[in-house]
C-alpha positions as CSV (number, residue, x, y, z in Angstrom):
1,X,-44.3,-117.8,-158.6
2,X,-46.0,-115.5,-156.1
3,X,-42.2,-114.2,-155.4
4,X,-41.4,-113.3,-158.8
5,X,-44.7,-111.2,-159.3
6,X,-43.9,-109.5,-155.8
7,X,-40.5,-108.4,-157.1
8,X,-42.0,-106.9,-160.3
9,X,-44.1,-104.6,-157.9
10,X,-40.6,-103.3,-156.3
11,X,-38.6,-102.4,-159.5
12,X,-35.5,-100.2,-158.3
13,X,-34.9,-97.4,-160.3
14,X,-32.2,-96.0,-158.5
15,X,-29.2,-97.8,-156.0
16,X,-29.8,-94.7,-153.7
17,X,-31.6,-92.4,-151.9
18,X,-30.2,-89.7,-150.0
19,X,-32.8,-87.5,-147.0
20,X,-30.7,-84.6,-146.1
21,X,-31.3,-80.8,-145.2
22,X,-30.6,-78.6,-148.1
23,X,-29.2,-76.2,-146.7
24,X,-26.7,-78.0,-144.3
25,X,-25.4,-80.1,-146.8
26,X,-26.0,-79.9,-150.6
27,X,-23.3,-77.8,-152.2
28,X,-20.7,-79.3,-150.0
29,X,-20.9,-83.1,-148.8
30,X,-23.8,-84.0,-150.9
31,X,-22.2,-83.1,-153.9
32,X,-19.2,-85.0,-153.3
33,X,-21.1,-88.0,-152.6
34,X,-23.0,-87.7,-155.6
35,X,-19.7,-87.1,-157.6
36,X,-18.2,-90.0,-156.2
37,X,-20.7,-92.4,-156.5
38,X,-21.4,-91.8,-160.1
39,X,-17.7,-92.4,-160.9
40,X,-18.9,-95.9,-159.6
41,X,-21.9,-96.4,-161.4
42,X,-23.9,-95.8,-158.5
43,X,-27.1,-94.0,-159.3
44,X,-29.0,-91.7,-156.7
45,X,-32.2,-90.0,-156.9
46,X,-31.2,-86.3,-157.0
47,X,-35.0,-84.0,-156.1
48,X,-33.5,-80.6,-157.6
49,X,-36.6,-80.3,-159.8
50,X,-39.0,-81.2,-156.8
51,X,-41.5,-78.3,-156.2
52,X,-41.0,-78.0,-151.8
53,X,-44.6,-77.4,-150.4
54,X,-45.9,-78.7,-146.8
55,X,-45.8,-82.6,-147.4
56,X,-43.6,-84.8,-149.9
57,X,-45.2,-85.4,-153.1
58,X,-45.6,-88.9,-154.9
59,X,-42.9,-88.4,-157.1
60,X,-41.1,-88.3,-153.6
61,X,-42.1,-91.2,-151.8
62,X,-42.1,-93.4,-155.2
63,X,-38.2,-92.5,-155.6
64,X,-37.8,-93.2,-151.7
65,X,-39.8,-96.6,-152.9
66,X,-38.0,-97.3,-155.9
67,X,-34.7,-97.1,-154.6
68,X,-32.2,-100.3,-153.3
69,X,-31.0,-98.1,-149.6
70,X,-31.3,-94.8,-148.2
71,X,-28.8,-92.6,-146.9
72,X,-30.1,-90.4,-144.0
73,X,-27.7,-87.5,-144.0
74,X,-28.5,-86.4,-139.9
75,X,-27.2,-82.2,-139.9
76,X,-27.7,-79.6,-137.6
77,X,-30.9,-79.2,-138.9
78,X,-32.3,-82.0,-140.3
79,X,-34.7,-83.0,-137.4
80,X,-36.0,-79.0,-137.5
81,X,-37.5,-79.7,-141.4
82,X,-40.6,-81.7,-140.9
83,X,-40.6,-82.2,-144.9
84,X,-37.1,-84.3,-143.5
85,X,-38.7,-85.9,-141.0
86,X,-41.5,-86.8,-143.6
87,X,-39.3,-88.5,-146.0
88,X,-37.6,-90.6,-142.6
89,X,-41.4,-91.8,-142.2
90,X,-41.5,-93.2,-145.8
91,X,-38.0,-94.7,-145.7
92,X,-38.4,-96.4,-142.3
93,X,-41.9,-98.0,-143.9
94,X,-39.7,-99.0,-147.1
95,X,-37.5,-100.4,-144.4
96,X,-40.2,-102.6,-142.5
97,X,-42.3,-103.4,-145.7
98,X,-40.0,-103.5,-148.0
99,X,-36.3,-104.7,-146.9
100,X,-34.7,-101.5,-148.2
101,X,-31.6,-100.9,-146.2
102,X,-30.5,-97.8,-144.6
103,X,-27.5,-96.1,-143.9
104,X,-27.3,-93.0,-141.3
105,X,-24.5,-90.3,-141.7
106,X,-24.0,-88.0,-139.1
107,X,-22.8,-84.8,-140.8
108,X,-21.3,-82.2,-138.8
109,X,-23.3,-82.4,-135.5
């Protein structure tokens, strides 16, 4: 019983997330990935109407939560964006607390 209420708590909204650098990635490779995952049915979390500030917002880390996996898109820059290497914090918790898998791309580095 107690396992059925625990998987209520963790409803997936979306099959995945993607952490990336805009500007390395998002009108190139991102794009296509999005494309070609939603020709599979595959739904990502896409943060285009995401005000940016100095931290991620809840609307954030509840996608990061309410997602199956993450894919951690590693660019030239990536690791310079501390609003990245925010969202890596949240997914690696959803990793340890939550099972969430997590897939690591290395894009053009």
């Amino acid at each position: 019983m107690a396992s059925s209420s625990s998987s209520l708590s963790h409803i997936k909204r979306y099959h995945v997330f993607p952490s990336f650098h805009g500007p390395d990635v998002r009108r190139g490779f991102l794009s296509h990935l999005h494309n070609h995952f939603a020709t599979k049915g595959i739904t990502t979390f896409k943060d285009q109407k995401i005000q940016r500030g100095h931290t991620i917002g809840p609307e954030l880390v509840q996608a990061i939560r309410e997602s199956r996996f993450s894919i951690v898109v590693l660019s030239q820059n990536y690791a310079s964006s501390s609003w990245c290497l925010d969202e890596l914090v949240e997914i690696l918790k959803c990793k340890e607390d939550l099972g969430q898998l997590v897939m690591t791309i290395f894009y053009n580095v």
